[in-house]
TIMAR-766163 format. One record per residue (C-alpha): residue number from 1; x, y negated, z negated. Coordinates in steps of 0.02 Angstrom, whole numbers. Each point is the difference from the previous one (the first is absolute). Example, Ala and Ser with C-alpha at 12.3 -4.5 7.8 and 13.67 -1.06 7.14 Angstrom:
// residues 2
SITE; 1; 615; 225; -390
SITE; 2; 69; -172; 33
//
This chain:
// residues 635
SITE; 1; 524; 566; -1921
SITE; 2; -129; -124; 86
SITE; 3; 90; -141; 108
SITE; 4; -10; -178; -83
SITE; 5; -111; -102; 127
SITE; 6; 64; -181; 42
SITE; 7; -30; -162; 129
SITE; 8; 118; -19; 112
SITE; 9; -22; -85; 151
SITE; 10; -148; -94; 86
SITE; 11; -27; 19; 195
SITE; 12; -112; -44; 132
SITE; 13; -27; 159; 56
SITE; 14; 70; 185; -36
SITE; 15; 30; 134; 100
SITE; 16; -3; 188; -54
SITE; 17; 106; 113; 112
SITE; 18; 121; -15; 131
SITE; 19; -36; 103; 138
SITE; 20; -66; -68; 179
SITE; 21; -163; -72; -90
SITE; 22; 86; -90; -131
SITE; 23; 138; -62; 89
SITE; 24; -115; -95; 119
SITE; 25; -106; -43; -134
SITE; 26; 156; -67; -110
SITE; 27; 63; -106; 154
SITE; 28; -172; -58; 65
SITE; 29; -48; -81; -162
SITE; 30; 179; -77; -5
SITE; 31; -4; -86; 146
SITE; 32; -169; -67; -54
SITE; 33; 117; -100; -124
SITE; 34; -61; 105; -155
SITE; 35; 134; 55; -137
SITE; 36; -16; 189; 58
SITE; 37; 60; 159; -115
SITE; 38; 28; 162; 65
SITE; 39; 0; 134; -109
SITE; 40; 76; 183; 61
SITE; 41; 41; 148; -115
SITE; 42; 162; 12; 109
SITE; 43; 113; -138; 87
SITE; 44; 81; 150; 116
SITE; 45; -180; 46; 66
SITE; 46; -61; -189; 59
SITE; 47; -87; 39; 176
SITE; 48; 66; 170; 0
SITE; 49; -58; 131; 122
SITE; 50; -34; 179; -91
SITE; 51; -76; 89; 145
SITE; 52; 12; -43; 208
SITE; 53; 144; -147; 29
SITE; 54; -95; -77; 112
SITE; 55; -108; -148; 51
SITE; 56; -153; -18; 107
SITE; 57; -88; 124; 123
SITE; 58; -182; 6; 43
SITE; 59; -99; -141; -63
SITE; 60; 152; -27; -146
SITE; 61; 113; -80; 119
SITE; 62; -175; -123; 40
SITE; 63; 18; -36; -184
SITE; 64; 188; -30; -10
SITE; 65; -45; -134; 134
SITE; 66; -142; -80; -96
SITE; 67; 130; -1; -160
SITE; 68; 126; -97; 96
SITE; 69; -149; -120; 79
SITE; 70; -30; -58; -190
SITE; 71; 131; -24; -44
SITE; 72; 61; 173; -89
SITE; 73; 159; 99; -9
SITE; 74; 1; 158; 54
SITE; 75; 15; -4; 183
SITE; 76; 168; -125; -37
SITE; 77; 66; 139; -117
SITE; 78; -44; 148; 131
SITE; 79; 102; -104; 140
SITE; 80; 150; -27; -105
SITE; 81; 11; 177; -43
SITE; 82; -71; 101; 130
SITE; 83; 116; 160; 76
SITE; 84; -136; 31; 148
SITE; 85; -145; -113; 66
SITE; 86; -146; 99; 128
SITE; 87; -146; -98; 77
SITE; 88; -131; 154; -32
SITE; 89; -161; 37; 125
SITE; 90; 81; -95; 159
SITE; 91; -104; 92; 131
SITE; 92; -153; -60; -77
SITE; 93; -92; -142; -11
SITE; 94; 64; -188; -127
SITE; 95; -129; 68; -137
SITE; 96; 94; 149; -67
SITE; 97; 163; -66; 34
SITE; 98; 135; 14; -143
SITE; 99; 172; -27; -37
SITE; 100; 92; 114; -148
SITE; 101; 167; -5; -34
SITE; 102; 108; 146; -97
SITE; 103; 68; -107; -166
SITE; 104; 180; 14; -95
SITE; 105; -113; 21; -159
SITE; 106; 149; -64; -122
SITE; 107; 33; -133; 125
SITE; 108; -188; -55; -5
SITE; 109; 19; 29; -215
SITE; 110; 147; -144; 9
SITE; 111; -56; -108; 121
SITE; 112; -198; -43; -90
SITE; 113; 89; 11; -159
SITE; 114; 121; -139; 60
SITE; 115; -132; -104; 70
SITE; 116; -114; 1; -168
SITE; 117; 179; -29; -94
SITE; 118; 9; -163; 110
SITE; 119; -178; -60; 13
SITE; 120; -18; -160; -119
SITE; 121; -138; 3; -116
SITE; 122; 11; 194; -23
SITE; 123; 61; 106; -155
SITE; 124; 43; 189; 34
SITE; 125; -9; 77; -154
SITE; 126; 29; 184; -75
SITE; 127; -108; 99; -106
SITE; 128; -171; 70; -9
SITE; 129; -165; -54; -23
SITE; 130; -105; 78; -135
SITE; 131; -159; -89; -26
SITE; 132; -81; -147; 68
SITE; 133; -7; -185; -131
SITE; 134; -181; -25; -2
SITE; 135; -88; -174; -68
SITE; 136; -207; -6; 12
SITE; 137; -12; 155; 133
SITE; 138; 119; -98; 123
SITE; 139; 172; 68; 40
SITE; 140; 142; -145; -76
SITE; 141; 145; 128; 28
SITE; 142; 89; 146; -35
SITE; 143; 87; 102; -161
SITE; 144; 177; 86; 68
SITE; 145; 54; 163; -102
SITE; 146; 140; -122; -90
SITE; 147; -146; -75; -88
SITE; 148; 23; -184; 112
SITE; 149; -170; -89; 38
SITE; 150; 12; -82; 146
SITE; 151; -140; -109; 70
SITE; 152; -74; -71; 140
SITE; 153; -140; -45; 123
SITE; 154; 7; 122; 90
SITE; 155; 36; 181; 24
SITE; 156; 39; 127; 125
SITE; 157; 6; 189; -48
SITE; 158; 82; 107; 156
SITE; 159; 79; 130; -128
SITE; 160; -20; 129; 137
SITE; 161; 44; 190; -16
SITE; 162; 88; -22; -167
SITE; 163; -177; -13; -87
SITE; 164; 11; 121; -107
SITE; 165; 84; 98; 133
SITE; 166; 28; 198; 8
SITE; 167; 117; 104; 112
SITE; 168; -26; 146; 60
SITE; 169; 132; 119; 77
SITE; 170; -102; 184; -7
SITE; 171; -26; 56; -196
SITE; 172; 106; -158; -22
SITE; 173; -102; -149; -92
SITE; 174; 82; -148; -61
SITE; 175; -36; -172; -40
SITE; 176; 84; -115; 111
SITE; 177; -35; -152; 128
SITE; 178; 60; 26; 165
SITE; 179; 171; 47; 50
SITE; 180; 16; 70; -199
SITE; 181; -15; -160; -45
SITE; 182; -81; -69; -190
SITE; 183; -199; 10; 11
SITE; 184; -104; -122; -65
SITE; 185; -99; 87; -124
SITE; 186; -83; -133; -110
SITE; 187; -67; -107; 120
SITE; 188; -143; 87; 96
SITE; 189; -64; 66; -198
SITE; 190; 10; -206; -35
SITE; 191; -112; -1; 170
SITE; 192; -129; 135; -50
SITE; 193; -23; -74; -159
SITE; 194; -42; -166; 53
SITE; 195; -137; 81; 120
SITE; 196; 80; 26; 170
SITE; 197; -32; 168; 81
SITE; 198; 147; 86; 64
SITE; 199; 8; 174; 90
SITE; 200; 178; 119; 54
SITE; 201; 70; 6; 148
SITE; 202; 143; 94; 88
SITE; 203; 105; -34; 147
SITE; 204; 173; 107; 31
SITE; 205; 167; -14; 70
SITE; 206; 102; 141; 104
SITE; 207; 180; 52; -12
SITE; 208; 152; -101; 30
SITE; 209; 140; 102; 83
SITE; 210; 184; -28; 20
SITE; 211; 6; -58; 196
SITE; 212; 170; 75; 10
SITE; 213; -70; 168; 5
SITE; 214; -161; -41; 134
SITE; 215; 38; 104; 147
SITE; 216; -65; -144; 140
SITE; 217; 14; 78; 137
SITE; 218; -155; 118; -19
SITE; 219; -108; -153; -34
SITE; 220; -35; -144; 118
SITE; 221; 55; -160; -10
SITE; 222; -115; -174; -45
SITE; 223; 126; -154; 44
SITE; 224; -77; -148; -33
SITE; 225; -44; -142; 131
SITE; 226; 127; -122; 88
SITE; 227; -134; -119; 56
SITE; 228; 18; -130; -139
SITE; 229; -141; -4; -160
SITE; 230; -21; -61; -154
SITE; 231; -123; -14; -140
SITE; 232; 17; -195; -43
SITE; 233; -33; -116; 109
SITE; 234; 153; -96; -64
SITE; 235; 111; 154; 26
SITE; 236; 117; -78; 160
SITE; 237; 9; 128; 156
SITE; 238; 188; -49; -9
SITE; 239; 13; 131; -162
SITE; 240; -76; 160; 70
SITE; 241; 90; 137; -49
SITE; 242; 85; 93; 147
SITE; 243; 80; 147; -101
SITE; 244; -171; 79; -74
SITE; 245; 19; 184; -85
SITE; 246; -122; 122; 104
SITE; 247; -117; 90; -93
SITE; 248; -31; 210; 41
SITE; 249; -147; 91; 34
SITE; 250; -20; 176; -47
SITE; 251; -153; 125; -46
SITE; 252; -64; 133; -134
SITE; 253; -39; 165; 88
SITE; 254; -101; 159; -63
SITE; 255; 155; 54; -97
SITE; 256; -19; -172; -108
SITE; 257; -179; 23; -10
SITE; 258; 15; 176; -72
SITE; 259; 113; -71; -131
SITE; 260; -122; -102; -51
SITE; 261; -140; 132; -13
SITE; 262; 97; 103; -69
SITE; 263; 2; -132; -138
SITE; 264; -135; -81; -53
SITE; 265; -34; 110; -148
SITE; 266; 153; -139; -55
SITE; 267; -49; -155; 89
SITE; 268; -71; -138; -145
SITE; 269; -143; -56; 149
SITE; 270; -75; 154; -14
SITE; 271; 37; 78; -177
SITE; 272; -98; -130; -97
SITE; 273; 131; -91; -42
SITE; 274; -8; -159; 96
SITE; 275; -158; -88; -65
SITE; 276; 10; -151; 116
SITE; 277; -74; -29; 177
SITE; 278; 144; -18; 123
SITE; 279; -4; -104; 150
SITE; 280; -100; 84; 152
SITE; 281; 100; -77; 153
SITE; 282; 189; 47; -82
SITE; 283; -38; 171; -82
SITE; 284; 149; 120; -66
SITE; 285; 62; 150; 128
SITE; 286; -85; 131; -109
SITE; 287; -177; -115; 11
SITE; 288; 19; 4; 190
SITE; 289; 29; 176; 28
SITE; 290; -151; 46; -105
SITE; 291; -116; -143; 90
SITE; 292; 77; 43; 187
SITE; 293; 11; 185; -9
SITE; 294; -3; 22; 181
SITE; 295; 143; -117; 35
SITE; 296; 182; 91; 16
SITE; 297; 78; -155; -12
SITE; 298; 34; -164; -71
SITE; 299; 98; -153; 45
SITE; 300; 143; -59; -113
SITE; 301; 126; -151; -3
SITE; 302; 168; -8; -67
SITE; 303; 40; -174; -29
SITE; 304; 164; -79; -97
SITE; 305; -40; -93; -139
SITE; 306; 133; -124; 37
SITE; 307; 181; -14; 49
SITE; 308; 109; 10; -139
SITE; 309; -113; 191; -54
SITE; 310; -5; 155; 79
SITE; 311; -189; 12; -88
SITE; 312; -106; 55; 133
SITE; 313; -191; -3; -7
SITE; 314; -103; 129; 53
SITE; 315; -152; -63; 57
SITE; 316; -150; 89; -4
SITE; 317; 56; 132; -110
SITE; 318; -92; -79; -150
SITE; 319; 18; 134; -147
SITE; 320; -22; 49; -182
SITE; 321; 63; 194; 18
SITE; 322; 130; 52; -111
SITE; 323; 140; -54; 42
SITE; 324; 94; 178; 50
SITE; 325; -161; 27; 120
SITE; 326; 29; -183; 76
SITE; 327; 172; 66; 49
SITE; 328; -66; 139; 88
SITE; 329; -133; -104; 97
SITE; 330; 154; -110; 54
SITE; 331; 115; 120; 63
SITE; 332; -160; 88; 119
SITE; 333; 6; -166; 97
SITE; 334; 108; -20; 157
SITE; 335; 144; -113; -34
SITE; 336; -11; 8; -194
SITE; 337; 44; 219; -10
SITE; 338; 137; -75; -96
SITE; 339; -46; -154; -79
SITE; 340; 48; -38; -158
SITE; 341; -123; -95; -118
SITE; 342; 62; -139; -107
SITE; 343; -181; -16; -79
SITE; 344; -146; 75; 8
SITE; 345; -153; -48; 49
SITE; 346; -144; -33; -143
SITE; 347; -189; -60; -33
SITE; 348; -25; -142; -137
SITE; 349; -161; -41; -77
SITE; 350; -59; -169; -59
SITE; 351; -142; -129; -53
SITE; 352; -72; -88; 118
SITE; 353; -119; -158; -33
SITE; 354; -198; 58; 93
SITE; 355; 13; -144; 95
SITE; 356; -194; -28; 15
SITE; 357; 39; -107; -163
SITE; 358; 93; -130; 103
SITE; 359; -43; -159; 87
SITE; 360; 73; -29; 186
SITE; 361; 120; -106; -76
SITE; 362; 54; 164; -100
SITE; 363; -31; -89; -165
SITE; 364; -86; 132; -117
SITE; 365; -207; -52; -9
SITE; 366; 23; 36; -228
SITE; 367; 153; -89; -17
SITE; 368; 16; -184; 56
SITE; 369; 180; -33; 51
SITE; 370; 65; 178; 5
SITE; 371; 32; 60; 194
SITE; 372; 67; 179; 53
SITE; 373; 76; 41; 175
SITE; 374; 105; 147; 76
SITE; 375; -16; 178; -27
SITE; 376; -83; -40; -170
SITE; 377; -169; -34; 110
SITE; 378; -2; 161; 90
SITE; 379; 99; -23; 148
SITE; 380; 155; 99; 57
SITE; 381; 148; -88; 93
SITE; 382; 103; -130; -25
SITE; 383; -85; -115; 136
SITE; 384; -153; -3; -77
SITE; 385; 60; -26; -157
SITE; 386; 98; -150; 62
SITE; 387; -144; -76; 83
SITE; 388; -95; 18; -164
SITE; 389; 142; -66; -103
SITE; 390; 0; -155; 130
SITE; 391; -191; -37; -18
SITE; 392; -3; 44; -191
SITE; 393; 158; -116; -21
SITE; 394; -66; -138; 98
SITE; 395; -174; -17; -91
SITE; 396; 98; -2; -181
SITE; 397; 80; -126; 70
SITE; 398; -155; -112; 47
SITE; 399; -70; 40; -176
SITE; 400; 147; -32; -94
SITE; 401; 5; -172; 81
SITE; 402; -177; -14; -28
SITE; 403; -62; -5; 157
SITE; 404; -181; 62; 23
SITE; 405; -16; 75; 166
SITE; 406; 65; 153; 30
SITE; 407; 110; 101; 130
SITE; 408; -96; 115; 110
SITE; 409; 39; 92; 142
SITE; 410; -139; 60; 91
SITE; 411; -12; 174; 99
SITE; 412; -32; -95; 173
SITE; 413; 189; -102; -57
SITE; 414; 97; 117; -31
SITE; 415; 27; 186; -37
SITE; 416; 56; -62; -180
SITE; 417; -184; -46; -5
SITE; 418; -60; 153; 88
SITE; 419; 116; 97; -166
SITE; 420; -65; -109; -145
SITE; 421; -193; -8; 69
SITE; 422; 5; 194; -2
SITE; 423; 75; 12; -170
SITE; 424; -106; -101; -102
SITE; 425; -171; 38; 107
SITE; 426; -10; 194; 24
SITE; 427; 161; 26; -128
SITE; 428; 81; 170; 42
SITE; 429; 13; 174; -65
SITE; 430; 178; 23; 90
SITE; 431; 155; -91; 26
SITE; 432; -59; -129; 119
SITE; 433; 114; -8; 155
SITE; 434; -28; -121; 138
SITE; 435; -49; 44; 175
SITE; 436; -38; -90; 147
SITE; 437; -170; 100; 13
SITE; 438; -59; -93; -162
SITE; 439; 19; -184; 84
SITE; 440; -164; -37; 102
SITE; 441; 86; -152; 75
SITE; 442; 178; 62; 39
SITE; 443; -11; -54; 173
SITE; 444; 40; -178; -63
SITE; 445; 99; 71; -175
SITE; 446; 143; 39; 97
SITE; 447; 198; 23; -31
SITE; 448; 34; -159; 124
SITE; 449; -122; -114; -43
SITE; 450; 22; -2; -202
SITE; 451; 88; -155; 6
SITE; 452; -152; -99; 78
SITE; 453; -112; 78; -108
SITE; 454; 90; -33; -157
SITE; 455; 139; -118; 5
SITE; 456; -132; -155; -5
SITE; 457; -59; 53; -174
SITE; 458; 191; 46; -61
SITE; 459; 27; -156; 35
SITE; 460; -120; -78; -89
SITE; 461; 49; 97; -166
SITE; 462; 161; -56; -8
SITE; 463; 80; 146; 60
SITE; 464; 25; -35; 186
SITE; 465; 148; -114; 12
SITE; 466; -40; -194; 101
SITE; 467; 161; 72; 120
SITE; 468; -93; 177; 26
SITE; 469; -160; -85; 29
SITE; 470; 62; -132; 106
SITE; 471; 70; 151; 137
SITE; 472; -148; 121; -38
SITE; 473; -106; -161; 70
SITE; 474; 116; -31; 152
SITE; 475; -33; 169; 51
SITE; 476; -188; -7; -36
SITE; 477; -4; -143; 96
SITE; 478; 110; 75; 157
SITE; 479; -129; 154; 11
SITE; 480; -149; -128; -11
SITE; 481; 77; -117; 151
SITE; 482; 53; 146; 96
SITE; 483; -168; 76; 8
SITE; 484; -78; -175; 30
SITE; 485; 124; 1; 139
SITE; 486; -52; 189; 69
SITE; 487; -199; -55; -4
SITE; 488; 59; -174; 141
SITE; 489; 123; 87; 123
SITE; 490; -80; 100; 143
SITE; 491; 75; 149; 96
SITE; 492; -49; 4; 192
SITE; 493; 0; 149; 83
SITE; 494; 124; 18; 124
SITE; 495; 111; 127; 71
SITE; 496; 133; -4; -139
SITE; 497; -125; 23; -116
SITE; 498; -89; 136; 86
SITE; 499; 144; 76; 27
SITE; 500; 48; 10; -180
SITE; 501; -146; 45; -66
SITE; 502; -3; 155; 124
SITE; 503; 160; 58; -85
SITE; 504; -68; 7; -151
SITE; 505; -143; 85; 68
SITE; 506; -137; -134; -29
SITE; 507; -130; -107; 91
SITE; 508; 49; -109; 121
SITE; 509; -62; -187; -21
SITE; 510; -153; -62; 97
SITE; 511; -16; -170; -85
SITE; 512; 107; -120; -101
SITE; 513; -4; 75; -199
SITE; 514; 58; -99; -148
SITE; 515; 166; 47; -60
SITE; 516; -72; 71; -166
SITE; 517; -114; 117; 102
SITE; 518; 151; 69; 110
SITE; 519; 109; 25; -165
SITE; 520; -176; 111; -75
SITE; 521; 33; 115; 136
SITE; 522; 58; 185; -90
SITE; 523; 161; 0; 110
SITE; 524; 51; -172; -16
SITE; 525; 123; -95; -108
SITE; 526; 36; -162; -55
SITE; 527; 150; 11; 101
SITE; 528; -94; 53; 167
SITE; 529; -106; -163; -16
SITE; 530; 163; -102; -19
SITE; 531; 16; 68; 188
SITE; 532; -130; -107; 55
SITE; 533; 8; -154; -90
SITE; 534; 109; -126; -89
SITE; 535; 76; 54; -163
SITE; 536; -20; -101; -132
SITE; 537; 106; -168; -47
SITE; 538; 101; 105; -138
SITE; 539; 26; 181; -3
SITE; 540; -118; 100; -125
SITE; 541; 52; 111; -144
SITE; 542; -49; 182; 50
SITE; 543; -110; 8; -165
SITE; 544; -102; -153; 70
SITE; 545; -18; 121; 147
SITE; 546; -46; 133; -64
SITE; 547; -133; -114; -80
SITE; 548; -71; -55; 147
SITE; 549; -16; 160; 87
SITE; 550; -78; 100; -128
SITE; 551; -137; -162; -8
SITE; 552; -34; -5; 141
SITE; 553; -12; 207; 38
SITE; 554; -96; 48; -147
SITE; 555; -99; -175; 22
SITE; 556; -151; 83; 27
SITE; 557; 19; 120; -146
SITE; 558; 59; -124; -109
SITE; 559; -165; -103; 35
SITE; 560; -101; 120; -75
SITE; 561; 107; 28; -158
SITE; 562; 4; -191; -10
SITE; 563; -220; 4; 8
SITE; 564; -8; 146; -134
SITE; 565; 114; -86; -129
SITE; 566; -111; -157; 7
SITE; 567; -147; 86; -32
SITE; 568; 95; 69; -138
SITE; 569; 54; -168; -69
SITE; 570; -185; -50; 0
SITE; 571; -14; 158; -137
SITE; 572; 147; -62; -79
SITE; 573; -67; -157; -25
SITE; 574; -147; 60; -99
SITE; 575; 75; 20; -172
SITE; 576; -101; 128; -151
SITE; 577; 4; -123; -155
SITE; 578; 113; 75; -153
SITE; 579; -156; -4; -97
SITE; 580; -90; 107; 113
SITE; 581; -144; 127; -92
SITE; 582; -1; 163; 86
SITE; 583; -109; 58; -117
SITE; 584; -143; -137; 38
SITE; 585; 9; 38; 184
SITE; 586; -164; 113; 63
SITE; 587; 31; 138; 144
SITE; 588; 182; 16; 14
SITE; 589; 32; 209; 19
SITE; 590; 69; 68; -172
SITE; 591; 180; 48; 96
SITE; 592; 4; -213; 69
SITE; 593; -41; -31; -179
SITE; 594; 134; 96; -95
SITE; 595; 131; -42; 123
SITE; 596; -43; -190; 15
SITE; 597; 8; -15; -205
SITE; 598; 166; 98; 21
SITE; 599; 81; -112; 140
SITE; 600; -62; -140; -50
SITE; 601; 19; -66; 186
SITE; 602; 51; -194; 32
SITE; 603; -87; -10; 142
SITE; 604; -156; 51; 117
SITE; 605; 135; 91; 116
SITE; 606; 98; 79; -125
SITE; 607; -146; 68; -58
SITE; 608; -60; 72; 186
SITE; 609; 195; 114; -6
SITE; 610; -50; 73; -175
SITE; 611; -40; 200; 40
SITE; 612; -185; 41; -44
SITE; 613; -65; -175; 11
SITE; 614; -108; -34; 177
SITE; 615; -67; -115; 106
SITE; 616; -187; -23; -112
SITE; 617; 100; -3; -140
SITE; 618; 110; -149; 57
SITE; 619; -168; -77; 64
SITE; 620; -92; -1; -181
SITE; 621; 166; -72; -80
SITE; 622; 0; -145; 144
SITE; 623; -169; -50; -57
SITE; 624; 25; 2; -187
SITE; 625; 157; -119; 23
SITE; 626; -87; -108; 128
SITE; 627; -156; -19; -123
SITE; 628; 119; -21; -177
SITE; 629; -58; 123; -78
SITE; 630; 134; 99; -49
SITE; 631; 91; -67; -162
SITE; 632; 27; 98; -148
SITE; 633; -99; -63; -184
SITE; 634; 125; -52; -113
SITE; 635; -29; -63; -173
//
């Protein structure tokens, strides 16, 4: 029988999907002051974590940062419900710094669920979203499965793995979202039919065993730090939690590997039956043993997946193998001979948006008012998808309000920007994961300066509170007057000062050197200059610190960075009209072409990124926009 469509309610803006990407999105466009729906197919699954229960690491963490800088959630949620907290990469230099903390994942569930509950201006909603409610090729809102039409300005897809999801569990196939949760079915057909190309992807989960039956002494113990962290920079140092649940480190071994072999005739990523391209940096066990043949061994993590479970986690032990051969592969690793699993591991396959099609505000380029953000654009983990969700929310929000300029983040401001650039310039034929490699400029997009990258514009949109910004610009100012301070005050040389520096094995003074060239020195500290001269009227924060002595050690470095994103700013500036002609334009190489009508870039240095376009290429384009002549007939 065919559901009886209806109005229901009118909002501002909707939101599809409440994992990472649409909470943010939900709660962004919110605090914009916008009457805000979020739609989920499940209340129980709001900001739920189906695979790894954790936050942050390489380059994620960064983004976590940058979340909490504009005014987003998920670092707030992570440090109310975190059971471990590491500051990753210590020995090496600021860049490729990261904190991750180990989540209670149904702690994290309860905690963003409570917050959307309470945010004013915000409806949390169940059911499911079948087709989008279009008016004269613009998106007005969506149609839910009970046949309720409910419009708006705006609207955010971030419908994630449950498009038209399928599990896999060895000659297992299903239909299922993540977690055997409902898929959305109807939606990505809706999506396909109104022109959008979509593609399948895969990502995969490993077993969960009972922690009661981990043997831990064969494996080695991961505690997490007692020097105090936290994601937000509201989170006060007064909270950090002192009784943190270690994590465990154990290996596979040839025994495990032979398993696996043994196998494959059964595995679904190598019998044809996963169709989907699965994410390169998190493959499954069997995908590793078959890519590293000559390694014996792999790392794995057991980590709790909160306190009130004895769910453990087995990282790294990704798998779709029939489930009798995953319990096999378990019980050949060290500490887990008699583990018991409590579910198995499995691979799920889903739609995912080519995200070429979008804009870098991550509104779709066909459909005027219709944005997408998470996994949904080809990414994989949940920090991505929140920083999506964040930058997709916040530019509904603008055009919902009817404000004309958007909400972009640039790759040289943050790693957000470095995400979203890559995405809708070179797209991507795998689940996109983050990594500090991909950020030119990560010397200044780092985990301790997000705040005075990013809190300035947060503020600015409303979701940066006038308390928040008044102490993010005491401390701004306290690193600026400090440094003023270091660039006045001398250090003589004398014999206390030689002295030191010859236990620290350094050169002795000859002349008189500014404080801020003593503090430069390798071996020296903030604290070691505070030997030699005053300290300053009030006591400094140590993240003010920390500030100054990274600016002032990397100042060089940072220099240069600084030079190379100007130039790119010039290229930024230089904008490729929406009514460009790419067929009118004489010389360009077929590839430049083909890819430039694709793209469809915004700008002259969007266009340099795009693979297969070059430098004679961007050169031609340059002088057709300089000279006009580059608009499309119409008429």
């Amino acid at each position: 029988m065919e559901v009886r469509e209806y109005d229901a309610q009118n909002y501002d803006v909707i939101v599809v999907g409440a994992g990472h990407a649409g909470s943010e999105a939900a709660l962004a466009a919110a605090r914009m002051g916008n009457e805000t729906m979020l739609l989920t197919i499940n209340l129980d699954m709001v900001a739920f974590m189906p695979c790894n229960p954790s936050v942050g690491g390489p380059a994620k963490g960064i983004v976590v940062r940058e979340i909490d800088a504009l005014g987003g959630e998920m670092a707030h949620n992570i440090d109310k419900t975190y059971i471990q907290m590491r500051m990753l990469n210590t020995g090496k230099g600021p860049a490729v710094r990261a904190l991750r903390a180990q989540a209670d994942k149904h702690a994290y569930h309860r905690a963003m669920k409570d917050t959307i509950e309470k945010q004013p201006h915000l409806t949390l909603r169940q059911g499911t979203a079948d087709r989008l409610l279009m008016e004269n090729g613009a998106c007005v809102g969506i149609v839910a499965n009970t046949g309720a039409r409910y419009r708006a300005k705006s609207v955010v897809l971030a419908a994630g793995t449950a498009s038209r999801g399928k599990i896999i569990i060895g000659e297992l196939m299903y239909s299922s979202g993540p977690n055997n949760s409902k898929p959305s079915d109807k939606l990505s057909l809706d999506l396909m039919a109104q022109g959008l190309k979509l593609r399948r992807f895969k990502t995969g989960t490993p077993p969960r065993v009972d922690g009661t039956t981990i043997d831990y002494s064969a494996t080695e113990e991961q505690p997490g730090d007692k020097e105090v962290n936290h994601f937000s920079y509201d989170t006060p140092d007064s909270i950090y939690l002192k009784d943190q649940i270690s994590c465990w480190l154990t290996y596979t071994n040839p025994a495990t590997h032979k398993i696996i072999r043994d196998n494959l005739d059964r595995a679904p990523m190598f019998s044809g039956v996963i169709e989907g391209v699965g994410p390169r940096y998190c493959p499954s066990i069997e995908d590793k043993i078959v890519r590293f043949a000559d390694k014996d061994h792999h790392q794995l993590f057991l980590e709790p997946e909160g306190r009130d479970t004895e769910e453990w986690y087995v990282q790294g032990f990704s798998t779709s193998m029939p489930e009798e051969v995953q319990q096999k592969m378990l019980h050949s690793v060290a500490g887990l001979e008699h583990a018991q699993l409590m579910r198995p591991g499995y691979a799920i396959e889903y739609d995912v948006v080519e995200p070429y099609q979008l804009r870098p505000t991550l509104e779709t380029k066909l459909i005027p008012n219709l944005f997408t953000a998470g996994q949904m654009n080809g990414t994989s983990g949940y920090e991505e998808a929140a920083g999506q969700g964040l930058l997709a929310g916040i530019n509904a929000g603008l055009r919902a309000k009817g404000i004309a300029e958007p909400f972009i983040l640039k790759r040289s401001d943050a790693y957000i920007g470095v995400m979203v650039d890559d995405l809708v310039t070179k797209g991507t034929n795998e689940p996109y994961r983050l990594l500090t490699s991909r950020a030119e400029y990560r010397l200044i997009l780092r985990h301790d300066n997000a705040d005075l990258r990013l809190t300035e514009r947060g503020h600015e949109l409303g979701l940066i509170s006038d308390t928040r910004y008044a102490k993010f610009l005491t401390k701004k100012a306290a690193i600026e007057n400090e440094l003023a301070r270091l660039n006045t005050v001398r250090i003589k040389p004398n014999e206390e000062v030689n002295a030191f520096l010859a236990s620290k094995g350094a050169t002795p003074l000859k002349d008189g050197v500014l404080a801020s060239e003593f503090l430069r020195r390798p071996e020296m500290t903030y604290a070691d200059v505070l030997r030699f001269i005053p300290a300053p009227a009030e006591p400094l924060d140590q993240r003010v610190i920390e500030q100054i002595e990274i600016q002032l050690k990397y100042a060089g470095y940072i220099k240069k960075a600084e030079e190379r994103v100007a130039r790119l700013k010039r290229m930024e500036a230089k904008r490729i009209p929406a009514n460009i002609d790419y067929d009118a334009i004489n010389g360009l190489a077929t590839e430049a072409h083909q890819k430039l009508k694709k793209i469809q870039p915004e700008t002259l240095a969007q266009a340099t990124r795009i693979s297969g376009v070059n430098p004679a290429d961007i050169a031609i384009l340059s002088v057709y926009i300089e000279q006009g002549r580059i608009a499309k007939v119409t008429g």
